[in-house]
N, C-alpha and C positions, 0 to 999 in steps of 0.2 A: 382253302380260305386262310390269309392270314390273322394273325391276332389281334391287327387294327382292325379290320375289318368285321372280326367277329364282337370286337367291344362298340364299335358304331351302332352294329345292330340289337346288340344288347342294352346299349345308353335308349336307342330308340324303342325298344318293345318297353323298356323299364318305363320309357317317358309316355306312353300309352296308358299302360298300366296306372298311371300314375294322375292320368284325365279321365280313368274308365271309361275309353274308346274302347267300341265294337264295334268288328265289321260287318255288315250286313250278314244276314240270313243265308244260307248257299241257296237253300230248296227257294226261300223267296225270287233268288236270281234266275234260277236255273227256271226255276213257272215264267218268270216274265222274257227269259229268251225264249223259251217255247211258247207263246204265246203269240211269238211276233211270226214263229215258223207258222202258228195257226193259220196267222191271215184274218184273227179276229181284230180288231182296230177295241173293241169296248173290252174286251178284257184285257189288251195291252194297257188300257186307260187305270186298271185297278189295278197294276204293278208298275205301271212306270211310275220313277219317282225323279225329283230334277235332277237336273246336270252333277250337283255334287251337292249332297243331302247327310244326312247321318250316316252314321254307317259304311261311310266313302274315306279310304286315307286321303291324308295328304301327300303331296305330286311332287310340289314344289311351294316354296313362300310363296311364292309371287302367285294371286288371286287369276287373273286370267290367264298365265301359264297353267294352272294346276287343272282349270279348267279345260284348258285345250288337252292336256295331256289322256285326261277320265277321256275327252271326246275320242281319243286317237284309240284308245284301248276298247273302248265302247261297241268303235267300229268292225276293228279287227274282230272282235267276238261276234257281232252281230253277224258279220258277214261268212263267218263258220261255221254257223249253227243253221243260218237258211241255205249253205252249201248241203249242208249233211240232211237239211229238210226239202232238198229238190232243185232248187238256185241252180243254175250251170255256176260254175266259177267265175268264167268270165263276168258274167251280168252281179254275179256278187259282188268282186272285186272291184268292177268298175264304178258302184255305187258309193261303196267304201272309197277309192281315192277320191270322188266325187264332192263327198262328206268330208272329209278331212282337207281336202283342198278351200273348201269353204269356209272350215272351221279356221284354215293357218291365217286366213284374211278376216276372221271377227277382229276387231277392238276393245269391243266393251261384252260386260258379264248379259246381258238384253239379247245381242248379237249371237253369243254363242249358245244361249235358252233356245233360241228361236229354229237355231239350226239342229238340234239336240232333238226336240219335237218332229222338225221335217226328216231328219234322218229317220226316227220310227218309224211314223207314219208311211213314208216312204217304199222301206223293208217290208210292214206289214202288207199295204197295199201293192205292192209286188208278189207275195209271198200269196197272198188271195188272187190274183189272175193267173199264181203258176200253178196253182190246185184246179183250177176252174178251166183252163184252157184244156181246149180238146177233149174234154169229156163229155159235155152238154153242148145244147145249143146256144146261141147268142140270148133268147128267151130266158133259159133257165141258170144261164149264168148271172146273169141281171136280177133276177129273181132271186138266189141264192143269196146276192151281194146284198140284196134289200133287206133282207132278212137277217144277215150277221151284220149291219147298219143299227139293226136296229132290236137286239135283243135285249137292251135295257126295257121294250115299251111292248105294249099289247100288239101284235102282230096277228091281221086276219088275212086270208085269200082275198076278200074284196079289194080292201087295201092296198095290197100288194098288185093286185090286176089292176086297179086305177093308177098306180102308179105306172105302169109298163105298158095303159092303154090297150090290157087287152080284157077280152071275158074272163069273168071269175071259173065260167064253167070252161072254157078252152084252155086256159092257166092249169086247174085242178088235172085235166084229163092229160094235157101234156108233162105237168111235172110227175105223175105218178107212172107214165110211160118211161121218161127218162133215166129217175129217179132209183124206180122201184117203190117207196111208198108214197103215204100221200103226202100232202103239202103241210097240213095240223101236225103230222108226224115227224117231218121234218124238223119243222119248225120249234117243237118239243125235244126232240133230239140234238138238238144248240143247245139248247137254254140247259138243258139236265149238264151238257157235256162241261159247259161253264159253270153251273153252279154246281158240281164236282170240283172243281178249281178252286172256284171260293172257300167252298168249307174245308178245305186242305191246307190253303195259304195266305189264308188274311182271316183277320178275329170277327168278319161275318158271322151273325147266327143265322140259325135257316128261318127263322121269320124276317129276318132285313134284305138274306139272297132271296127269296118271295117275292119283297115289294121291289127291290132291284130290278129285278127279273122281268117283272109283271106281271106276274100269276094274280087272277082274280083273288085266289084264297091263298093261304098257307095249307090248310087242309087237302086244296090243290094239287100245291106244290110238291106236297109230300107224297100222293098219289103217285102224279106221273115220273117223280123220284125215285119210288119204289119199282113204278113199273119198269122202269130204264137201267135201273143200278140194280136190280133185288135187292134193297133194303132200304131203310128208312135214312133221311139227312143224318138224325144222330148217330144211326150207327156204323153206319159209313166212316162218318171223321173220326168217331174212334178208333174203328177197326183201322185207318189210315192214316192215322193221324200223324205226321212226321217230327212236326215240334218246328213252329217256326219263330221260336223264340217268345212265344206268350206262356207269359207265366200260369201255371196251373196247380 
C-alpha cells in the first residue's frame, strides 16, 4: 500500500471519528443473516433494518449510488450464507443477479426500499421451502409454515387445522407421526428458539419477548423457557450475553 493511499484512509477513519460514526454491531448482522438461513420471515422482521440506516458507511456521495452499492454487497453476502445453510449455489446465485439486476434498474431511494424487502423476503422464503422439502408431507409442510407465519400470535391446533381444512384430531395425530412430537410442542419449540434470539440481540426484555411472542403469561413464558433452555430468560442472556452494543 502506498503512502497516498494509506493517508486517504487515515483522513477517512479520522473523518469518522470525527462524526462519531459506528458501524453496526457484527453479532447484530451476523443474527439477521442467520435468520434469513432460518427461514423465519418474523424474526428476519426484528433485525432487518432499511436499505442504508445507521451504522451503514458510506459507498459513495451520490444518495442512490451508495444505495445500490449496500444492495450489491447485501446480495453477495446473503447469498453465501443461504449457500452454507443448504441453497444449491446455483438457485443462490441466480436470485442474487436476480436482485441486483433489479436493483441496476431502480431510479429512485422508494424503488430501491422496495426491492431491499423483496430480496429478504424472497431468500427467507426460499430458505423455508428448502428446509421443508422432502421431509414431510405437503400437510405438515403447510402446517409448519403456518406456524413460523405466525409466531408473533397465539397459535392453536384448531386454528391451524381450520386453516389447512382439515381435523384438528387428524392434524394432531399426523404431525406427531411425522414430526416426532406433538404439535403444542412444536409450536413451543419456535417460539423458545426465537426468543433465545431476542434476548441475545436486541434490548428485548423477557416480559416484552412474552407479549411478542404471545405467551398467555410471562410466568408462562418463563416456564416453557426453562423447560427448553434449562434455565430461566435472565439467566440465559447473562450466561450469553455477547454485547450488542447496549450499554450496561
Amino acid at each position: 500500500m502506498d503512502n497516498n493511499t494509506e493517508k486517504m484512509i487515515a483522513r477517512h477513519l479520522f473523518s469518522q471519528h470525527e462524526d462519531n460514526f459506528e458501524h453496526a454491531s457484527y453479532d447484530c448482522e451476523m443474527a439477521f443473516y442467520e435468520s434469513i438461513c432460518s427461514g423465519n420471515m418474523e424474526l428476519v422482521r426484528v433485525f432487518m433494518k432499511p436499505l442504508v440506516s445507521e451504522g451503514c458507511g458510506v459507498l459513495s456521495e451520490d444518495p442512490i449510488r451508495n444505495m445500490k452499492y449496500h444492495m450489491v454487497v447485501l446480495a453477495a453476502i446473503i447469498a453465501r450464507y443461504c449457500i452454507k445453510g443448504g441453497l444449491t449455489p446455483e438457485a443462490s446465485y441466480s436470485l442474487s443477479d436476480f436482485y441486483i439486476m433489479k436493483t441496476d434498474k431502480c431510479t429512485t431511494e422508494a424503488e430501491l426500499r422496495a426491492v431491499h424487502i423483496e430480496m429478504i423476503e424472497g431468500y427467507t422464503n426460499k430458505m423455508r421451502q428448502q428446509k421443508l422439502a422432502g421431509v414431510y408431507s405437503k400437510q405438515i409442510v403447510r402446517a409448519i409454515d403456518y406456524i413460523i407465519r405466525h409466531l408473533h400470535s397465539r397459535i392453536t391446533l384448531e386454528s391451524t387445522a381450520e386453516h389447512l381444512k382439515l381435523s384438528s384430531a387428524y392434524l394432531s395425530r399426523l404431525f406427531k407421526k411425522e414430526t416426532g412430537i406433538t404439535f403444542g410442542d412444536h409450536v413451543n419449540k419456535l417460539k423458545i428458539e426465537e426468543a433465545a434470539a431476542l434476548l441475545l440481540y436486541t434490548e428485548y426484555s423477557d416480559t416484552e419477548i412474552s407479549n411478542l411472542l404471545g405467551f398467555s403469561s410471562q410466568s408462562y413464558f418463563i416456564k416453557i423457557f426453562s423447560k427448553y433452555m434449562k434455565t430461566t430468560p435472565k439467566k440465559y442472556k447473562k450466561q450469553y450475553d455477547i454485547g450488542v452494543g447496549i450499554d450496561k
